[in-house]
C-alpha positions as CSV (number, residue, x, y, z in Angstrom):
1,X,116.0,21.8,-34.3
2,X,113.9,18.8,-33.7
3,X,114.6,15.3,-34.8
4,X,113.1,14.2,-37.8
5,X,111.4,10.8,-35.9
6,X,110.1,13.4,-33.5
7,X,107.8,15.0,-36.6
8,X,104.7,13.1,-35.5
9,X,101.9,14.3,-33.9
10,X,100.4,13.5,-30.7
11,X,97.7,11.3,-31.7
12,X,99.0,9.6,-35.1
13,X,101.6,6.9,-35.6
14,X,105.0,7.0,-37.9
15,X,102.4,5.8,-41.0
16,X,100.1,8.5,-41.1
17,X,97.3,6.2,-39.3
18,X,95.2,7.8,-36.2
19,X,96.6,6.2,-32.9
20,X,93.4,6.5,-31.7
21,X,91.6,4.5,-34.1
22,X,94.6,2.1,-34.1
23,X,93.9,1.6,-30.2
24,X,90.2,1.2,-31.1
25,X,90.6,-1.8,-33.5
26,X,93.5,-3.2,-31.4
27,X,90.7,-3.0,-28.1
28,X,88.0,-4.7,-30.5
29,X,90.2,-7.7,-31.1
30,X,91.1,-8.2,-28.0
31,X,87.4,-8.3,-26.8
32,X,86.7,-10.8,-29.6
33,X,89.6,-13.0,-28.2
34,X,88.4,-12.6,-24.7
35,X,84.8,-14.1,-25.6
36,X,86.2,-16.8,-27.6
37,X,88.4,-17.6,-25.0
38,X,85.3,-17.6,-22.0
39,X,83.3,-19.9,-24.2
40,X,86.2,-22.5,-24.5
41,X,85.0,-25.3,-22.2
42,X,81.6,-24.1,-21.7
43,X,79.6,-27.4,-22.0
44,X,77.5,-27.1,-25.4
45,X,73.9,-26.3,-24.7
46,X,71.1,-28.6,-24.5
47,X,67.2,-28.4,-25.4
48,X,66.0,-27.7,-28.7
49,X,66.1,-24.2,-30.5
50,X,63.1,-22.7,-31.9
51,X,62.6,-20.9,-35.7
52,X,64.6,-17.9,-33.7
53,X,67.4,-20.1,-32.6
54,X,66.5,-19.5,-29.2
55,X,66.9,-22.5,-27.0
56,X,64.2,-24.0,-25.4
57,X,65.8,-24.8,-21.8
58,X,63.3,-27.0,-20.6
59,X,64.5,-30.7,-19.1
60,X,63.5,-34.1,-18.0
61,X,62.5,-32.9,-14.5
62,X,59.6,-31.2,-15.8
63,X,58.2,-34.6,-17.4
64,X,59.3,-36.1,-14.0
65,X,56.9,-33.8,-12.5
66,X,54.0,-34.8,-14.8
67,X,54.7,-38.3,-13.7
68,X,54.5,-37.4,-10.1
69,X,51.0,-35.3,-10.2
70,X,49.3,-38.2,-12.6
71,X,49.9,-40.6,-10.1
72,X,48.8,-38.1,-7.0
73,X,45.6,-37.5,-9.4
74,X,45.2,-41.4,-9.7
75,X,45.6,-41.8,-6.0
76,X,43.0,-39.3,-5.3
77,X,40.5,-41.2,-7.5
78,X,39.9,-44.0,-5.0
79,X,40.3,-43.9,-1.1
80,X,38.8,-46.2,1.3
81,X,37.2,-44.8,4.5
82,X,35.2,-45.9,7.8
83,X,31.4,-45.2,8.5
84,X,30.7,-45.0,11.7
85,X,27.1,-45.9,10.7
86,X,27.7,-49.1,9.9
87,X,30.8,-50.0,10.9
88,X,32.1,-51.0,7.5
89,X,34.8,-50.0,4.9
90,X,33.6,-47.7,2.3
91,X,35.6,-48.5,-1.2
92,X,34.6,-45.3,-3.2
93,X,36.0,-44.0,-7.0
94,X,36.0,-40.3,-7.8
95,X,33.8,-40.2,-4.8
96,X,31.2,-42.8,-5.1
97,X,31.0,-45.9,-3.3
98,X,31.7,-49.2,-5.0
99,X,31.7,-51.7,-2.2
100,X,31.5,-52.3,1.6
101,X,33.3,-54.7,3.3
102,X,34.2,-55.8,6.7
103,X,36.5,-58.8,8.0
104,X,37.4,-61.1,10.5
105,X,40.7,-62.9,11.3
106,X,39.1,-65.8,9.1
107,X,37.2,-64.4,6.3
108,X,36.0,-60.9,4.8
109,X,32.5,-59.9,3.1
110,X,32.0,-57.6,0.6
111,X,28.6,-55.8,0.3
112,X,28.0,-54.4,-3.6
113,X,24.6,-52.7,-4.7
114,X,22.6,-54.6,-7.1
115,X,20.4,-53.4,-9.9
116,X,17.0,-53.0,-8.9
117,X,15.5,-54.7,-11.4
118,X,17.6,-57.9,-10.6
119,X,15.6,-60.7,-8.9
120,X,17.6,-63.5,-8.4
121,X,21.1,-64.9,-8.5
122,X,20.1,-66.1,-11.8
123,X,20.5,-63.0,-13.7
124,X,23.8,-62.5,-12.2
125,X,27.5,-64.1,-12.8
126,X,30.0,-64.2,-10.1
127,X,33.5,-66.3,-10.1
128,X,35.6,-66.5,-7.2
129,X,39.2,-67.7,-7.5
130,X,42.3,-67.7,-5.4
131,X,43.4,-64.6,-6.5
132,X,40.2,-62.9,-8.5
133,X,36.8,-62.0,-8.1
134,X,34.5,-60.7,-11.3
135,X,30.5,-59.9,-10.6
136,X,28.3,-58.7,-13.3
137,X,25.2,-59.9,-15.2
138,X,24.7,-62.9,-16.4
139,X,25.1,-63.1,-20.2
140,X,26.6,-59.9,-20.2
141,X,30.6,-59.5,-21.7
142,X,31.4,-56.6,-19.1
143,X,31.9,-57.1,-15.6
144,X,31.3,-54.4,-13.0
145,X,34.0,-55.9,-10.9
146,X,36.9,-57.5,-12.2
147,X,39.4,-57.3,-9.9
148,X,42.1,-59.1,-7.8
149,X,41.5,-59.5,-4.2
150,X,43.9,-58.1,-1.7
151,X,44.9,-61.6,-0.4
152,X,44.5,-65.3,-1.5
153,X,41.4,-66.6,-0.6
154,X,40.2,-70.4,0.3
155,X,38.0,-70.8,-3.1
156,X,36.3,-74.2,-1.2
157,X,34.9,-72.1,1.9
158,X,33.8,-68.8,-0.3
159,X,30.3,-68.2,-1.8
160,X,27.7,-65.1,-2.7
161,X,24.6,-64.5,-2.4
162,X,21.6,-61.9,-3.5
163,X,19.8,-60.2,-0.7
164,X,18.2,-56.7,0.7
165,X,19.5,-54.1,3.0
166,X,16.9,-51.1,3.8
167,X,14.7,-51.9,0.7
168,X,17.9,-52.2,-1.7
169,X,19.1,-55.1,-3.5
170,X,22.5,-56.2,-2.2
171,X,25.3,-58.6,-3.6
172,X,26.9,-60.3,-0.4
173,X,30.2,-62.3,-1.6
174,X,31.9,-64.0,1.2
175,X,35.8,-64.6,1.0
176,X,37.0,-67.2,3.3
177,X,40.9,-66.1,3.9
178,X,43.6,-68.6,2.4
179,X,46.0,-67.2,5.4
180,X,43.6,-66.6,8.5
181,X,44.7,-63.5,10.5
182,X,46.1,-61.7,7.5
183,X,44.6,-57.6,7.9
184,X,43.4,-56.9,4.2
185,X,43.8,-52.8,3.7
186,X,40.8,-53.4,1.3
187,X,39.1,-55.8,-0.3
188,X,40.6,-55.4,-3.8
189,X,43.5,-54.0,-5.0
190,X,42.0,-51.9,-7.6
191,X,45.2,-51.7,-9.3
192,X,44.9,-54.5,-12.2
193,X,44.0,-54.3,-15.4
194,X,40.1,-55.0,-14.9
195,X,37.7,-52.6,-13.4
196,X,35.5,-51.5,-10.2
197,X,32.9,-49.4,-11.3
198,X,29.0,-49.3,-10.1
199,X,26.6,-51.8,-11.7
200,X,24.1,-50.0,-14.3
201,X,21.3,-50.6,-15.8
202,X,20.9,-53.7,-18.6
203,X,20.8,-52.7,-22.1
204,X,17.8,-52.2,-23.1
């Protein structure tokens, strides 16, 4: 005669419930308290989320690396380079020359296409000063150099000058160095807030 607590069924518990979908709940709490538990101490996720609520993983580094290639892009815009031809510097922007210049231990000369139509020094504007040079037309507001030079320079023993080289009108501005045997990488920095760009045309 079997006992009466052995009346149940392989398969269903003393209450009439199916051990089987007993276990099944039981397992599907226990996964529930196993994910809670793997994302306690997970550090909380950073970027934005979209309409989705996906997060949008993207970081600092990639504005880093913006940075970075603007300032490779700006570098590539000027260089300065030797022709053998002459024998001179070559400044040049988004590859087209700006200036010449050579230099001694004592003083340096910049060499800077003219207009064509210019004359005489009297239609042009130059100041020199210890730490500047600007060159454009006279009367005019803009300057098509404006920059500071690479060194100091002795103001008293500089000058300029209008001439011609192989048919073309040439500004020659001489810098007389305020530290003789100073090297100068160039003769401007390039770098300031004015401007080095090729002299155009007068306004008509």
């Amino acid at each position: 005669m079997r006992n009466r607590d052995d009346r149940s069924t392989s398969g269903r518990s003393r209450d009439g419930r199916s051990e089987k979908g007993y276990r099944s709940k039981n397992d599907a709490r226990i996964n529930k308290s196993s994910q809670r538990s793997s994302t306690e101490g997970r550090p909380p996720t950073t970027g934005r989320r979209d309409k989705a609520g996906r997060t949008n993983k993207s970081n600092h580094s990639s504005g880093g690396a913006s940075v970075a290639s603007a300032r490779s892009r700006a570098s590539r815009a000027t260089s300065v380079r030797h022709d053998t031809r002459t024998g001179r510097m070559v400044f040049e922007a988004k590859g087209r020359k700006i200036y010449e210049f050579e230099q001694t231990d004592k003083d340096i000369t910049i060499y800077i296409g003219a207009p064509s139509f210019v004359k005489s020094t009297s239609e042009l504007s130059c100041n020199i000063t210890k730490t500047h040079l600007q060159l454009g037309l006279a009367g005019s507001s803009k300057w098509f150099i404006d920059e500071n030079t690479f060194g100091p320079v002795d103001i008293s023993k500089s000058s300029w000058n209008l001439g011609q080289e192989s048919g073309s009108n040439v500004i020659f501005v001489y810098l007389r160095k305020y530290n003789r045997g100073d090297h100068w990488e160039t003769a401007l920095h390039g770098k300031s807030k004015g401007t080095v760009r090729p002299a155009k045309k007068r306004d008509s």
